[in-house]
SEBAFI-681440 format. One record per residue: x, y, z of N, C-alpha, C in turn. Coordinates in steps of 0.02 Angstrom, whole numbers, plus 32768, in hexadecimal, padded with zeros to 4 digits. Layout:
<nodes>
XYZXYZXYZ;...
</nodes>
This chain:
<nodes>
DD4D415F2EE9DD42418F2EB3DD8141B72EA7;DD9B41AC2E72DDDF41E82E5EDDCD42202E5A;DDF8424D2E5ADDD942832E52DE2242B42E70;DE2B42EF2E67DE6D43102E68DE6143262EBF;DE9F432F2ED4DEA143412F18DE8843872F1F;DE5843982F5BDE5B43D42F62DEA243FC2F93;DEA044292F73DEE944562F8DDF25442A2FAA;DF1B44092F90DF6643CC2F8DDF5D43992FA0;DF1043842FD1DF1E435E300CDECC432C2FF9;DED443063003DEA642BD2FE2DE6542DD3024;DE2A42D9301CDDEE42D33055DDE64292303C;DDF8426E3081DDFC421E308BDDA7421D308F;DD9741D53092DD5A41C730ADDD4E41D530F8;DD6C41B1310EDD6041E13171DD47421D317C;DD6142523149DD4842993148DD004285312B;DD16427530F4DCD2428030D7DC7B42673101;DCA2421C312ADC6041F3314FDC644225317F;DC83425D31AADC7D429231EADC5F42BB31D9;DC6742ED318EDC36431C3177DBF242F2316A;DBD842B93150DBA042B0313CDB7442B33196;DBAE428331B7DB89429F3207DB6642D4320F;DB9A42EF3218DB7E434C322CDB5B435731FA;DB4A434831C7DB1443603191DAD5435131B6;DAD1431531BDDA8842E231C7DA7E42F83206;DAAA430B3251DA97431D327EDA71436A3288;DAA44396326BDA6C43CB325DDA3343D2322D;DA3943AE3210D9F1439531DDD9C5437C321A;D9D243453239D984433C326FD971435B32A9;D9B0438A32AAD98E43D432E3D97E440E32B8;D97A4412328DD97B4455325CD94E444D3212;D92844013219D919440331D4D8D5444131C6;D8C7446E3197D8A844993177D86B44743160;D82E4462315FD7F8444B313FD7C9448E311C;D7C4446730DED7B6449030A4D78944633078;D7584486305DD71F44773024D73244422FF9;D76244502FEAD78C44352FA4D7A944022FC5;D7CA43F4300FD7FE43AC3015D7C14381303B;D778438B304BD73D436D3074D73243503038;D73B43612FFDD71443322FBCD73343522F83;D77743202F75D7A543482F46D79543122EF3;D76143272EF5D75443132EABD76C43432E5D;D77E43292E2FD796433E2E0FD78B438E2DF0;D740439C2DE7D72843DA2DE7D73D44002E1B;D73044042E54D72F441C2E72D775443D2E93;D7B243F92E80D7E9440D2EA2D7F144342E4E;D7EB44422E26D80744522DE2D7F844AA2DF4;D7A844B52E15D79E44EE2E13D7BB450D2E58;D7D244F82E7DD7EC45012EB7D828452C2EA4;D85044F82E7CD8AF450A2E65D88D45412E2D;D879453F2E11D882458B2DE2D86645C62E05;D82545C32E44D83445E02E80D85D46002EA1;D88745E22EB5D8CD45F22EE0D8FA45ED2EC7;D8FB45F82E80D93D46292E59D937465A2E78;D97C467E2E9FD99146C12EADD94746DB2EF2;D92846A12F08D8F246BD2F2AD8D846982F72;D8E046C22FB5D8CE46B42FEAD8A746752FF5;D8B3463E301BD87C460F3030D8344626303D;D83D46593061D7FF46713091D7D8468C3066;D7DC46B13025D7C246E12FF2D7A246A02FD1;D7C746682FC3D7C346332F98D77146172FB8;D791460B2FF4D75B45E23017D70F460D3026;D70C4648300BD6C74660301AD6B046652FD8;D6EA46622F96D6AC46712F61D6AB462B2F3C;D6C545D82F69D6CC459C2F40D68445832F4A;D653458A2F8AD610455F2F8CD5EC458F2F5E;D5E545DA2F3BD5AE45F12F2AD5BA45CE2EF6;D60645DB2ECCD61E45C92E87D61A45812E86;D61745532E98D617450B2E9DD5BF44F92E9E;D59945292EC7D53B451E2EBDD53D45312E73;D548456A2E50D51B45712E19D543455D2DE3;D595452C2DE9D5A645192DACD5D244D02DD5;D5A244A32DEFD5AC44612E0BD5E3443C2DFC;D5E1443D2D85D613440E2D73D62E44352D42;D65044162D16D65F44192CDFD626443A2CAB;D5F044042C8BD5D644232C6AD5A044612C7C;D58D44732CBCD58144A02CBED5A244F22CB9;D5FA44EB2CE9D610451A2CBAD60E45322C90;D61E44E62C55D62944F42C16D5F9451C2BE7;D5C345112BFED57D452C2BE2D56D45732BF5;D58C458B2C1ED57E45C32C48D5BE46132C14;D59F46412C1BD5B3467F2BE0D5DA469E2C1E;D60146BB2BFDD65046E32C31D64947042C5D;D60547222C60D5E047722C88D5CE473B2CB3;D5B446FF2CAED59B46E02CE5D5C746BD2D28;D5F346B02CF6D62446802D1DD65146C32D50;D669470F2D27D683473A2D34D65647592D8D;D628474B2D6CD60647762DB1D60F47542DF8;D60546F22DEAD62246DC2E28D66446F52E3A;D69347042E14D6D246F32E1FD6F847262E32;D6DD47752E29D6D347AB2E3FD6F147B02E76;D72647D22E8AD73247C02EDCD77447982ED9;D786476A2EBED7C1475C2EC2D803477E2EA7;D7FF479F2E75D83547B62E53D85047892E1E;D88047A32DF9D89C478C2DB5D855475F2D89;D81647972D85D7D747762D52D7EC47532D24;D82B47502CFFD83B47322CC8D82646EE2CD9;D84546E02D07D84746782D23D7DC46692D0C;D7AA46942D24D76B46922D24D77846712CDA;D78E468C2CA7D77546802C5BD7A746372C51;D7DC46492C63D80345FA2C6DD7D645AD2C7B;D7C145C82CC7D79F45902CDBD766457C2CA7;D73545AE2C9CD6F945A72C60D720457E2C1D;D75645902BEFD774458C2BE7D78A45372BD8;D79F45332C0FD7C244E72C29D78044BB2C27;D74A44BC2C3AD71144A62C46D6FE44952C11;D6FF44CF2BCED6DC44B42B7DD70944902B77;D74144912B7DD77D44612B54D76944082B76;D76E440B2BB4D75143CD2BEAD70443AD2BC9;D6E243E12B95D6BA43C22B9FD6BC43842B56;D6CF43DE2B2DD6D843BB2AF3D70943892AC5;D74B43832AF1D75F436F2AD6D78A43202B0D;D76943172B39D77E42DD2B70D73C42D22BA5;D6F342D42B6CD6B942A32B93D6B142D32BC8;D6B942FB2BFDD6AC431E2C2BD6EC43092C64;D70642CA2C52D73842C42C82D77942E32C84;D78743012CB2D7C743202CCED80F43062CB9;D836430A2C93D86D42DA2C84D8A142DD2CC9;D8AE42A82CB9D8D142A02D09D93142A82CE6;D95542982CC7D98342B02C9CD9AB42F92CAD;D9CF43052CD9D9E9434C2CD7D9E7437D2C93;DA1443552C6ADA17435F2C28D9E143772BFE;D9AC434F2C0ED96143612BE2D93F439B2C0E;D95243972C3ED93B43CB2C73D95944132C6B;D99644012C39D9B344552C3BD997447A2BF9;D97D444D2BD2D95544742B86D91344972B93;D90144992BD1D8D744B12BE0D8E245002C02;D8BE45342BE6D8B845712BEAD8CA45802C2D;D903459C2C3BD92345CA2C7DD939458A2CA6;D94445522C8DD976451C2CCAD9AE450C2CA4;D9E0451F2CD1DA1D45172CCCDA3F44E02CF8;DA7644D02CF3DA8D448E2D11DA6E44892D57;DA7944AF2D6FDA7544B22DD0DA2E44A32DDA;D9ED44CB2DBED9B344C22DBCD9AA44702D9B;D9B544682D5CD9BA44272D53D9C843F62D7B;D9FB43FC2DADDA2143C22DE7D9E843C82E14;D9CC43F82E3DD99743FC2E4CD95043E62E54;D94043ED2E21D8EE43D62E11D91843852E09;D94E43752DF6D95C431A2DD8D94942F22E1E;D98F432D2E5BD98043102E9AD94F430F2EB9;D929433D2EC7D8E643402F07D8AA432B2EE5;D8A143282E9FD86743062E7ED86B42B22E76;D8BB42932E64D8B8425C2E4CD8F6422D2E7E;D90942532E9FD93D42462ECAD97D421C2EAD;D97A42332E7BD9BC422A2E4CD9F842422E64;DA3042242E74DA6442432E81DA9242522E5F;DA7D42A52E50DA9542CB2E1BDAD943042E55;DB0C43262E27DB3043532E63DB2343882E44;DB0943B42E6CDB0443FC2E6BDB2444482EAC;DB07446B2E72DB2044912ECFDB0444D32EB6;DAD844FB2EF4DAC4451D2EFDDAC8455C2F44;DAB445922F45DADD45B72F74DAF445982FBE;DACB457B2FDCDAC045503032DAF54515301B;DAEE44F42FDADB1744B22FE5DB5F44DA2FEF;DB5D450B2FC2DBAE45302FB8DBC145212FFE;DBA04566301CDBC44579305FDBCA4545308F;DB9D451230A3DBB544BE30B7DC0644B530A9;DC1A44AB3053DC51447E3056DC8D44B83064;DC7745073045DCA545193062DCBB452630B0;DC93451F30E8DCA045273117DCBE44EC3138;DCB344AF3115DCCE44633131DD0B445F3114;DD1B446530CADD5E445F30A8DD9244703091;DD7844D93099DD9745043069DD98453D30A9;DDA5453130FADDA145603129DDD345B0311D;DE0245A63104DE3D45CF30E3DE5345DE30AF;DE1F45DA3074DE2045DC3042DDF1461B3023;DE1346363007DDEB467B2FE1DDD946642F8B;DDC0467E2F71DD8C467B2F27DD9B46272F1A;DD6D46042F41DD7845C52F2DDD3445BD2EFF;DD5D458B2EBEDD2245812E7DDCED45512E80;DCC0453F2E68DCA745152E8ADCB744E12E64;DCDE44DC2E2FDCF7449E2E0FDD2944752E32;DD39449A2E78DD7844812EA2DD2B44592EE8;DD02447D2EDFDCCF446E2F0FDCA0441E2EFA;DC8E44202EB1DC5643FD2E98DC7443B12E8E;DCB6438F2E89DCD9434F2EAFDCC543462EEE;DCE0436D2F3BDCBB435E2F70DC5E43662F7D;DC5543822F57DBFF43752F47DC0743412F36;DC1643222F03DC0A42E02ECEDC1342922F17;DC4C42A72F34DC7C426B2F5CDC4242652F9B;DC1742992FA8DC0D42992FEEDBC742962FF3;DB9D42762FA5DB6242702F99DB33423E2FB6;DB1142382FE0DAEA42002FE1DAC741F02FAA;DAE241B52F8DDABF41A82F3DDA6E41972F53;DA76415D2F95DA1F41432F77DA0041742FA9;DA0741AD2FCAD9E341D42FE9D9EB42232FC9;DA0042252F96D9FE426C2F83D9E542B72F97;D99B428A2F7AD96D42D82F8CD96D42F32FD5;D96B42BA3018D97042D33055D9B042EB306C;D9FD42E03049DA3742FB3041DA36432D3032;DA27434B3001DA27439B2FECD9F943BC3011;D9BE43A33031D98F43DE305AD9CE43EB30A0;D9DE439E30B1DA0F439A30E4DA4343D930DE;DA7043C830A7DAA54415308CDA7D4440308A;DA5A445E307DDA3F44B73079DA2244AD30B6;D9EC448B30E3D9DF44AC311BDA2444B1314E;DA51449B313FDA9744973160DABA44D13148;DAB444E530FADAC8451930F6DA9E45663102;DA5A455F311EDA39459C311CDA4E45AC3186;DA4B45703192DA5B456B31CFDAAB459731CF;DADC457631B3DB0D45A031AADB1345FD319B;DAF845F73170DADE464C3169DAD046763184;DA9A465431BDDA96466F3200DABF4690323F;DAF546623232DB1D46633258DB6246A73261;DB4046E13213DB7847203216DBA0470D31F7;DBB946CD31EFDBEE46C931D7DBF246B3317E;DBE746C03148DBEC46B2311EDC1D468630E7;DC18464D30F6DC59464530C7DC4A46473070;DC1546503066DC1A465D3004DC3346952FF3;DC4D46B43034DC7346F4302ADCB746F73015;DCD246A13011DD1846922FFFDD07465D2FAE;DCBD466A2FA4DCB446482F4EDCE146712F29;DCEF46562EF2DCFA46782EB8DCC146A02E84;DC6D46752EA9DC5A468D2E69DC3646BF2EAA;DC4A46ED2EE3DC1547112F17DC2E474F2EFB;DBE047652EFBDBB947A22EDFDB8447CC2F08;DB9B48052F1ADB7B482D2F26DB2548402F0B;DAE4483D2F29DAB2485A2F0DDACB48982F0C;DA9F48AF2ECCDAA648F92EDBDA4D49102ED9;DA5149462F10DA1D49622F34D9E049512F0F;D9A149472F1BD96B49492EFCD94A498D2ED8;D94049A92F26D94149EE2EFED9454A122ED4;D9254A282EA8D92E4A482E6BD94F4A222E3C;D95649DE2E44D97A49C42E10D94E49A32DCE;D96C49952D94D93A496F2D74D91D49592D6E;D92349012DA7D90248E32DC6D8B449122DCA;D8C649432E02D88149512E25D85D49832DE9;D88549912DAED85D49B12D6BD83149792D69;D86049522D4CD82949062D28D80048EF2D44;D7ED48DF2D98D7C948CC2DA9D77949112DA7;D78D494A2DB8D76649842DB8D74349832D75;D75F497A2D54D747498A2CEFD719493D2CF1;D73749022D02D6FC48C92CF8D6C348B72D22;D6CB48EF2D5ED6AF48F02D85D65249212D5F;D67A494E2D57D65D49822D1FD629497B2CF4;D66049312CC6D63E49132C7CD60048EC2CA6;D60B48C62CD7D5CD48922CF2D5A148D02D13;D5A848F82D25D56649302D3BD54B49332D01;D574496D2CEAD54649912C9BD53F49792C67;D565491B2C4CD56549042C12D58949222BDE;D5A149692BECD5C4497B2BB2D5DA49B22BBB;D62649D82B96D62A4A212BB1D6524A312B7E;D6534A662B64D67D4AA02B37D6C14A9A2B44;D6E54A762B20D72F4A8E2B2DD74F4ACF2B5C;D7334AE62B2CD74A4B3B2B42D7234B4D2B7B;D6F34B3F2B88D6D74B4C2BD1D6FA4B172C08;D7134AEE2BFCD71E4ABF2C44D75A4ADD2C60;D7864B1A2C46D7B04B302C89D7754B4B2CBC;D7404B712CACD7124B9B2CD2D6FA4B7A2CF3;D6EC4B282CEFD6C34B1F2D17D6F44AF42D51;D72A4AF42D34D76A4AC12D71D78E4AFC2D94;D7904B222D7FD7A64B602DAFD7FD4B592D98;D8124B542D60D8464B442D5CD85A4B672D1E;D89A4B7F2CFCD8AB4BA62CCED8B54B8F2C99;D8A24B7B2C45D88B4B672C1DD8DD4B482C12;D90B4B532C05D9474B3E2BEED9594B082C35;D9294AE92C61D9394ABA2CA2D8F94A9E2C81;D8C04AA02C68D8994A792C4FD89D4A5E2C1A;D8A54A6F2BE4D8BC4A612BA3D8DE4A132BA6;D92F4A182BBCD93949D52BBCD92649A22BD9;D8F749A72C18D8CE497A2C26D89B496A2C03;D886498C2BE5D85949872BB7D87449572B75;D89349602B5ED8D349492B33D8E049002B43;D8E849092B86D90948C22B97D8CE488F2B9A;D87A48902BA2D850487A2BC1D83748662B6D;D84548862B2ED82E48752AFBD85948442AE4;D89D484A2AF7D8E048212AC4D8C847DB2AF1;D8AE47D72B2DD89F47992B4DD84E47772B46;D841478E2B30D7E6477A2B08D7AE47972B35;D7D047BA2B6DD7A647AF2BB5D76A47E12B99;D76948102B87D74A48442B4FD75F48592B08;D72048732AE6D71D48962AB4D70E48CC2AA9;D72048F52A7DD71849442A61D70449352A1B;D6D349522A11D6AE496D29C8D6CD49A329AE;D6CE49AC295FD6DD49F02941D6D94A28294B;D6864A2F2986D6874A6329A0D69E4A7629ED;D6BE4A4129FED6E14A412A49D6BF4A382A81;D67C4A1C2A64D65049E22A9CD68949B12ABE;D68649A22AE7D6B549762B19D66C49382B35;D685490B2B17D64D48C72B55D68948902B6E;D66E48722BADD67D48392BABD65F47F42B7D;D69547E42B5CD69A47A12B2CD67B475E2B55;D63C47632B3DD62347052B46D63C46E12B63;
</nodes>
C-alpha cells in the first residue's frame, strides 16, 4: 500500500505484523463482553454507536437492555413519539442523539425497506452520523473493512508510532489505521483496538494528550449540558412549561436559560407557542 512516510521513515510490514501481535494478544486477555458485540446485529450495533457518542460504556450498558426491550427494531422506534423514546434515554447525556436515533429509524424505515444501509457514505445522511460513527456501525454490524478512528483507536497508534510526537493529526494517523487493518476480520479488530486502547487509559498515562484534535471537558457542573438535560428532564415530568417560568424551576438565572432554551428549539428537540408554552416535539 503507498502511502507517504510517517515522520520520514516508511512503517515496514514487520512493524506492522508485531503491532497487530500485541493487538490480538491483549485482546484475548482483556477482551470486554458487551450486549452489542454477543449479537451485533445491525439495529442494535446502530443504537449502541449513537449511544457512545461522547458516552461511558458502563452508563451505555445499563440503559441498552431496557431501550432495546421496548424499541427491539427499527420499525418500532420509528413508530414511537420523542417523549417516549426521550424517557428511555434519559440518563445518558447529549438527549439530542435520542431524536437522532428516532430520527434515523423513520428514515431506515421509509426510505431503505427497514434495512440498515451498510455503505459508510449512505450511513452519513443519516441524522447525527458523521464519518467516524459511519466507519463504525459499517464495521461491527457488517464487518466491512472500513478505516476509522475513534478516541481508544487514537491512543493505540499513538502510543505504538507517534511515542515523541506532540499535536499529532489524525490524518498523519488514519494511513497506519488503513495499512494495519485486518480486512476479512474487521469488526473483531476494532473491539481488539479500543479494548487495547481503554486498557491503555488505564494505565495514567495518556497519549491523546499528544493529538492534535485533544480537548479538555469542561466541568459538568453548572454547565449547559446539565441546563438541557434538567429543562427535558422537566418537559417529560410536567409535559409543558412557561418560558418564563423554567429559570424557577432549574434553579438557574434566566439569561443561562434562555439560550438553552434557544438552542433546544433551533434543533427541533422542542417547541414554544406564541404564548411561551415550551413542549417537547413528537
Amino acid at each position: 500500500m503507498s502511502r507517504e512516510p510517517l515522520a520520514g521513515s516508511e512503517i515496514s510490514q514487520e512493524q506492522i505484523a508485531r503491532f497487530r501481535e500485541t493487538v490480538w494478544a491483549v485482546y484475548r486477555r482483556h477482551y470486554r463482553p458487551m450486549e452489542w458485540r454477543s449479537d451485533p446485529s445491525p439495529y442494535r450495533v446502530f443504537i449502541s454507536e449513537i449511544m457512545l457518542q461522547q458516552t461511558q460504556v458502563a452508563r451505555v450498558a445499563r440503559k441498552f437492555p431496557p431501550f432495546l426491550e421496548r424499541f427491539p427494531g427499527f420499525p418500532e422506534l420509528a413508530r414511537a413519539s420523542f417523549p417516549e423514546v426521550l424517557a428511555l434515554w434519559s440518563g445518558l447525556g447529549y438527549n439530542r442523539r435520542a431524536r437522532f436515533a428516532r430520527d434515523s429509524a423513520r428514515i431506515v424505515v421509509e426510505d431503505h425497506g427497514g434495512v440498515l444501509p451498510r455503505d459508510p457514505l449512505v450511513l452519513q445522511t443519516l441524522p447525527g452520523i458523521g464519518p467516524n460513527t459511519a466507519g463504525s456501525v459499517a464495521a461491527f454490524a457488517f464487518n466491512e473493512p472500513v478505516v476509522f478512528i475513534e478516541t481508544n483507536i487514537r491512543r493505540v497508534f499513538l502510543e505504538h508510532f507517534f511515542p515523541d510526537r506532540e499535536k499529532v493529526p489524525d490524518r498523519e494517523i488514519l494511513p497506519l489505521v488503513e495499512a494495519a487493518l485486518e480486512r476479512d476480520r474487521s469488526r473483531e479488530w476494532y473491539w481488539a483496538l479500543m479494548d487495547y486502547g481503554v486498557l491503555l487509559g488505564r494505565g495514567g498515562k495518556n497519549a491523546n494528550r499528544r493529538s492534535a484534535h485533544y480537548a479538555v471537558q469542561t466541568p459538568f457542573e453548572g454547565s449547559d449540558r446539565q441546563i438541557r438535560g434538567a429543562l427535558l428532564r422537566l418537559l417529560l415530568k410536567q409535559g409543558e412549561v412557561v418560558a418564563q417560568d423554567a429559570p424557577g424551576y432549574l434553579g438557574h438565572p434566566p439569561e443561562r436559560v434562555a439560550p438553552v432554551l434557544e438552542g433546544l428549539v433551533r434543533e427541533g428537540v422542542v417547541e414554544q407557542d406564541a404564548r411561551g408554552r415550551v413542549v417537547l416535539r413528537s
